[in-house]
LOLOPA-634423 format. One record per atom (N, C-alpha, C, O): x, y, z; residue in one letter. Coordinates in pm, whole numbers, padded with zeros to 5 digits, always signed. Atoms other than C-alpha are relative to their C-alpha. Layout:
<pts>
XYZA ...
</pts>
This chain:
<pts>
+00027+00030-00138X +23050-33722+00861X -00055-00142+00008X -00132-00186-00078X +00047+00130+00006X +22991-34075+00981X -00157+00022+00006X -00216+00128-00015X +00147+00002+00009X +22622-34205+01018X -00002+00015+00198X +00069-00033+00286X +00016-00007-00155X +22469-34080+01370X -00136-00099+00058X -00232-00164+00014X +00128+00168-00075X +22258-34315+01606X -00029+00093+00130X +00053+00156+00197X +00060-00107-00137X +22074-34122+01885X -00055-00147+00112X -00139-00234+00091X -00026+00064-00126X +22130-34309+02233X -00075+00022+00096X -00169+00101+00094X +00059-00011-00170X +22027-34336+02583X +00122-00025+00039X +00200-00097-00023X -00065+00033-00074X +22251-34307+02857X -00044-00016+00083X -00165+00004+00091X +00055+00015-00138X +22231-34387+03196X +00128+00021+00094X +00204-00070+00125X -00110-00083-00046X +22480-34143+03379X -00028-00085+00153X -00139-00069+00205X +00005+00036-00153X +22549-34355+03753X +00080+00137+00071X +00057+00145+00192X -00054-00076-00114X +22747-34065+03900X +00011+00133-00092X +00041+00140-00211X -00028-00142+00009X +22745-33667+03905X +00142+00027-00099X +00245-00039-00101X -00144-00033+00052X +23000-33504+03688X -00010+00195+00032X -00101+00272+00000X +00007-00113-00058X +23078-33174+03831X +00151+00133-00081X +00274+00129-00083X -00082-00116+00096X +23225-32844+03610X -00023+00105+00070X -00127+00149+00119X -00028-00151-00041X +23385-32538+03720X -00008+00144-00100X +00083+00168-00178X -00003-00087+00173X +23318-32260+03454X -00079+00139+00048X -00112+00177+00161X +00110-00136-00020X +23112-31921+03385X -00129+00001-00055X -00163-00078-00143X +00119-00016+00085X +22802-31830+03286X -00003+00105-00078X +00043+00212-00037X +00047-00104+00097X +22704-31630+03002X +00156+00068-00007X +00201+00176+00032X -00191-00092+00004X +23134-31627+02898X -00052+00035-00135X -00168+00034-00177X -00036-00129+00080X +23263-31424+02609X +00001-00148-00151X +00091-00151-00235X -00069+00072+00084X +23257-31712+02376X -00193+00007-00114X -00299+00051-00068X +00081-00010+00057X +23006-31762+02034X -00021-00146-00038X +00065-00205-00104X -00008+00147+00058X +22870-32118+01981X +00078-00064+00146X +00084-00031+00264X -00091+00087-00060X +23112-32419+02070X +00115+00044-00086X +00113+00009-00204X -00124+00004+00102X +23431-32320+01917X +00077-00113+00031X +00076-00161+00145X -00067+00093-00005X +23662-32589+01833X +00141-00004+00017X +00226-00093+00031X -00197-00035-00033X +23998-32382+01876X +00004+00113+00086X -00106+00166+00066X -00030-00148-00059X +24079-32068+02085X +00054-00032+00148X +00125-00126+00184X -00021+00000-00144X +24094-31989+02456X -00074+00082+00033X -00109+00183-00028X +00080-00107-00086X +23893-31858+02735X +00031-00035+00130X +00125-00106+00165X -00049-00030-00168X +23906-31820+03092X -00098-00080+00078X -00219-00080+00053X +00140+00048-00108X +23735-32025+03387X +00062+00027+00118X +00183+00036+00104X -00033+00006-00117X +23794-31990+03726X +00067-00109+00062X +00017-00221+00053X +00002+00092-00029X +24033-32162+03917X -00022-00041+00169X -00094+00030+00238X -00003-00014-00157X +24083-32309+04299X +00001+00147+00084X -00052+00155+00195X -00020-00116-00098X +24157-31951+04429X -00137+00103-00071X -00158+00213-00020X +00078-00083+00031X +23867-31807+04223X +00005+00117-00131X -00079+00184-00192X -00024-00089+00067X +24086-31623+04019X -00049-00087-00166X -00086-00203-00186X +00016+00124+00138X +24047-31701+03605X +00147+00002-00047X +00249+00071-00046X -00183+00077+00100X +24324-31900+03415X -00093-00035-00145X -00203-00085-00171X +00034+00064+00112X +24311-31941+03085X +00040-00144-00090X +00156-00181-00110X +00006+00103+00092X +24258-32237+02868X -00062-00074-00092X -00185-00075-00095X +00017+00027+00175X +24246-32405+02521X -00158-00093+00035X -00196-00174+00119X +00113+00100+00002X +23903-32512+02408X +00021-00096-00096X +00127-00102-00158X +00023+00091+00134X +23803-32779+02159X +00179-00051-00037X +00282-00077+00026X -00158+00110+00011X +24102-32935+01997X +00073+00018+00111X +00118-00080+00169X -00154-00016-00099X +24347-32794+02245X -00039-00107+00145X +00052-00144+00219X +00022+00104-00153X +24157-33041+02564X +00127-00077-00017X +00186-00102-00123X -00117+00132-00009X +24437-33287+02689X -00037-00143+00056X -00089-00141+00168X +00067+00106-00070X +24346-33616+02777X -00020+00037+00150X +00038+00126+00213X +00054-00081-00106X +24168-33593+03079X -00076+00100+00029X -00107+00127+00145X +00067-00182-00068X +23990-33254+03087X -00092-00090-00094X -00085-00197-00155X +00167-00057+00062X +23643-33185+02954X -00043+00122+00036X -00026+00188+00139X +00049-00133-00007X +23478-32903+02870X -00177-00039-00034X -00227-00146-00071X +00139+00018+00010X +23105-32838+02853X -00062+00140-00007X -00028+00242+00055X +00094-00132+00053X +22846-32584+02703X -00151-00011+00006X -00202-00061-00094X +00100-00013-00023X +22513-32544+02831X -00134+00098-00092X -00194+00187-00031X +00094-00054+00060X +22263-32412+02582X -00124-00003+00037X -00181-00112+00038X +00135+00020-00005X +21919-32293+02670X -00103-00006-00104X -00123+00096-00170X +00117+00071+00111X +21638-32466+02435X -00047+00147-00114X -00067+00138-00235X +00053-00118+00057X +21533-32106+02329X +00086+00057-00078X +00066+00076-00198X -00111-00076+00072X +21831-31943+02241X +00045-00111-00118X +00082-00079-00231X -00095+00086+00123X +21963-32238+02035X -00077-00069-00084X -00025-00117-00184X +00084+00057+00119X +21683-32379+01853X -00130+00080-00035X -00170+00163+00047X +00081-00062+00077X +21403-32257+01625X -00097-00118-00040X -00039-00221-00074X +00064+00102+00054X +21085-32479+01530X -00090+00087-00110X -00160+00188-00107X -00004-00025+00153X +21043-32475+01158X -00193-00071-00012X -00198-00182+00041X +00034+00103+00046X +20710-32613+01055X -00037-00086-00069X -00122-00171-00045X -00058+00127+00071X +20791-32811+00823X +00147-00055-00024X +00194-00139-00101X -00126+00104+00021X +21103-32909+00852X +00015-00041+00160X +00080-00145+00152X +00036-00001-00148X +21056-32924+01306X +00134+00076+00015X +00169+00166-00061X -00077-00129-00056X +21360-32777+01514X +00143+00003-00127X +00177-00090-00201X -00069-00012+00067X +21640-32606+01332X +00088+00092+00102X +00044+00162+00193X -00081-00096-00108X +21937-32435+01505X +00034+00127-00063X +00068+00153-00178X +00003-00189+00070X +21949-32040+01480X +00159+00037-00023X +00246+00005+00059X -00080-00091+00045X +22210-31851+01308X -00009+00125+00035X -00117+00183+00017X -00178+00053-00030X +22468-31723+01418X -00058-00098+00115X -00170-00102+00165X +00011+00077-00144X +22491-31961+01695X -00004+00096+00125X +00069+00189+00158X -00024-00069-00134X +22417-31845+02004X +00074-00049+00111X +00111-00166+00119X -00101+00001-00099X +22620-31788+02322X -00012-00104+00094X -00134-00092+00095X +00026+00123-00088X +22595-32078+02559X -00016+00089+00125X +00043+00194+00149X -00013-00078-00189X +22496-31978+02954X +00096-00078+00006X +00182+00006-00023X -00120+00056-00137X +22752-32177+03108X +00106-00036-00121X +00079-00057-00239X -00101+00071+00074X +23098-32286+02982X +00081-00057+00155X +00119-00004+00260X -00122+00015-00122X +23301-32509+03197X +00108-00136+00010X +00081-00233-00061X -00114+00094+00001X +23595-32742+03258X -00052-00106+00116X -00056-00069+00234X -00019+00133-00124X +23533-33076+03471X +00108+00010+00110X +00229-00009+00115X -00074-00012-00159X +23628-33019+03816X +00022-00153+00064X -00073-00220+00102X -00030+00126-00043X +23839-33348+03929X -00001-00006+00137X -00019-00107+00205X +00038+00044-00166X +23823-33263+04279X -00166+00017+00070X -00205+00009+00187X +00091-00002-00068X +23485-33214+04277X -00094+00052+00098X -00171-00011+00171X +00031-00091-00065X +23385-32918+04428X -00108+00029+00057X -00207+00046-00015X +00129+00023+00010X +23134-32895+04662X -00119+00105-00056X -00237+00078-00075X +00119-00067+00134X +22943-32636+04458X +00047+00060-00102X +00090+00175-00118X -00063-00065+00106X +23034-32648+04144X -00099+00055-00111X -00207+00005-00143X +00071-00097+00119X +22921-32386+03863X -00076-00142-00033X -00147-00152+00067X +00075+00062+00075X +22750-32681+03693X -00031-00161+00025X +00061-00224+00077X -00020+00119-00078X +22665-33005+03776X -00080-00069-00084X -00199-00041-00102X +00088+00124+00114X +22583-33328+03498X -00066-00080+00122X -00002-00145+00205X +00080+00091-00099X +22323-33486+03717X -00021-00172-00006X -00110-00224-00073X +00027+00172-00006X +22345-33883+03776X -00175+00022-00091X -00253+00118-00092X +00116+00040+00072X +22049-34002+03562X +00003-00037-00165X +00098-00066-00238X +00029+00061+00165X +21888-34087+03206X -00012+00158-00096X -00071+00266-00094X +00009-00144+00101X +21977-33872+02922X +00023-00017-00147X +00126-00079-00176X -00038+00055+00160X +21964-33903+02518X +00080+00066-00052X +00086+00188-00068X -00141-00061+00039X +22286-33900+02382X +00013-00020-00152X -00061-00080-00230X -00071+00001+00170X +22488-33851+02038X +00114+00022+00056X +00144+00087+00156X -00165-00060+00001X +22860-33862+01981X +00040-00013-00116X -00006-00111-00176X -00052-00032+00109X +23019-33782+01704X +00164+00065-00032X +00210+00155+00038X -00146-00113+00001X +23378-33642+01597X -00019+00098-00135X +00022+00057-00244X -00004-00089+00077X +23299-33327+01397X +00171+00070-00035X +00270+00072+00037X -00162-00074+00043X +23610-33133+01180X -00010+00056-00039X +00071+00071-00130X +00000-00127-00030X +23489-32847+01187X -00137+00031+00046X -00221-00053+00077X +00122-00062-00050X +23210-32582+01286X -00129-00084-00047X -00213-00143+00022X +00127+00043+00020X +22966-32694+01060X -00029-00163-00015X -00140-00210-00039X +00031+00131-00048X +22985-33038+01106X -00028-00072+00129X -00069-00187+00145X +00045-00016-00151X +22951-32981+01496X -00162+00066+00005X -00254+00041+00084X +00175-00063-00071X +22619-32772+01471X -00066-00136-00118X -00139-00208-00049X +00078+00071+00015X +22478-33029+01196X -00022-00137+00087X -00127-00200+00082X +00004+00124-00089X +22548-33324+01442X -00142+00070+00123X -00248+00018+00157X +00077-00032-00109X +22388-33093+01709X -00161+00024-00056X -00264-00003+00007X +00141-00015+00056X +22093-33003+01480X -00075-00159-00037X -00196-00171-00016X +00059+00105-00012X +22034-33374+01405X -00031-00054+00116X -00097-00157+00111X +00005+00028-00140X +22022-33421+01747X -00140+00038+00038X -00222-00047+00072X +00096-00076-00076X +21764-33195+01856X -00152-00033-00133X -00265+00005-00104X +00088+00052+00087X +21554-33354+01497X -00066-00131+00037X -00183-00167+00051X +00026+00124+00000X +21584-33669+01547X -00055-00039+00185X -00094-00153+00212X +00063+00007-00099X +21470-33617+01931X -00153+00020-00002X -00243-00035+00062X +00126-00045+00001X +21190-33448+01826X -00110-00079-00090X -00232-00064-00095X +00126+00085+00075X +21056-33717+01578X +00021-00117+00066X -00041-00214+00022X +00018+00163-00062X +21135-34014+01809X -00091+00041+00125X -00109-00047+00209X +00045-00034-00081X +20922-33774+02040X +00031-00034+00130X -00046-00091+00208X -00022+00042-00106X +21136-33798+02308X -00035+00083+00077X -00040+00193+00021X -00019-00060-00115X +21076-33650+02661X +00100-00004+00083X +00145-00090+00158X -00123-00113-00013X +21333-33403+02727X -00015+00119+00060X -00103+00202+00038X +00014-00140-00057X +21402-33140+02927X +00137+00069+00073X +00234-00004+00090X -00113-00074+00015X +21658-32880+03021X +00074+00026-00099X +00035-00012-00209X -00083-00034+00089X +21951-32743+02847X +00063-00090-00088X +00088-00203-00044X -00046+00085+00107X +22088-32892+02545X +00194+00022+00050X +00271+00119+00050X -00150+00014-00055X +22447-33028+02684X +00104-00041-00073X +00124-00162-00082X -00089+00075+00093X +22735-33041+02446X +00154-00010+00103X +00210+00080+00165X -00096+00067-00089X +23015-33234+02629X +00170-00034-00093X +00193-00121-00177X -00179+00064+00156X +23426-33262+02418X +00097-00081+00119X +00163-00020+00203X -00151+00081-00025X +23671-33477+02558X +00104-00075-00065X +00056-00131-00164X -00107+00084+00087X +23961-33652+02416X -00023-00164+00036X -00058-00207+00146X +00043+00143-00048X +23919-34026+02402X +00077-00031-00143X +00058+00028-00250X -00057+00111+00124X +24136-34268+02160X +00067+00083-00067X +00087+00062-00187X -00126-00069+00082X +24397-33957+02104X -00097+00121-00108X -00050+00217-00168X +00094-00103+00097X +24114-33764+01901X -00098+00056+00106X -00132+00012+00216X +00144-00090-00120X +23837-33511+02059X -00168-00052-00099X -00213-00062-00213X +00107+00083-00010X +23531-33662+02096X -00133+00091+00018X -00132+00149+00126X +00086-00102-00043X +23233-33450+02103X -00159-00068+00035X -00193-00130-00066X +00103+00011-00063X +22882-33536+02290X -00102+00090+00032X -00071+00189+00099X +00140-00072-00017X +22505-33392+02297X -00088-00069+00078X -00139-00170+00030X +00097+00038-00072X +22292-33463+02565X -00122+00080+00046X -00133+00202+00033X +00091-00064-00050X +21989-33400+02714X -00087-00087+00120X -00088-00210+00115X +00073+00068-00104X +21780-33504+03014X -00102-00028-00037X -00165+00057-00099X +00118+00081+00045X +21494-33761+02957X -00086+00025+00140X -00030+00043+00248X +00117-00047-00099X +21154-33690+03179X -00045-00149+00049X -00137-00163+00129X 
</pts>
């Protein structure tokens, strides 16, 4: 895995996802299919992780509890098995006005990384949630892992909201 560098962003505009809460899925998987809702409400299914097509994004909302563990001495560590994410959802391009999930304009500390496989996706995410915790950042809400395709490869992103 390359070397990771823990970021700041500074999100200028809303990004708004259509999805479920508490779906049928374990973790972030990087291959399969699941279902989100579409315009009519009904669900359609479609490919997660590798299968995105340029354009889409998907996103997995983890709450702080369920997905991490503080060790102490080693600080947070992510629990085995992975747990279920509350929300899963696809980036809504039209923008719906209430959509299941909503990336809020603002400041948030980021990582990106291209993991190739499982466990090179949760250690990115576990350095994440380390290396937050010894640069003592202030953070809050759900731990946001974000995939899109970018430069023909899937791109994977961990955020979190800065206080």
């Amino acid at each position: 895995m390359a070397p990771l560098e823990l970021l700041r962003l500074d999100l200028r505009s809303p990004l708004a996802y259509r999805g479920l809460e508490n779906p049928p899925l374990s973790g972030a998987p990087l291959f399969g299919k699941t279902l989100v809702p579409d315009d009519s409400g009904a669900l359609t299914e479609v490919s997660l992780g590798d299968g995105i097509e340029k354009g889409e994004e998907e996103i997995f909302l983890f709450d702080e509890k369920e997905l991490v563990a503080f060790d102490p001495d080693e600080g947070p560590v992510l629990r085995r098995p992975h747990p279920r994410p509350r929300f899963y959802g696809r980036l809504d391009p039209k923008e719906m006005r209430t959509p299941a999930a909503l990336l809020a304009a603002g400041s948030y500390l980021f990582l990106q990384w291209r993991p190739r496989d499982e466990d090179e996706l949760f250690e990115g995410l576990e350095w994440f949630a380390r290396e937050a915790w010894w640069q003592r950042a202030a953070v809050k809400g759900p731990y946001i892992l974000r995939r899109l395709r970018e430069d023909g490869a899937l791109a994977t992103q961990a955020l979190r909201r800065t206080s």
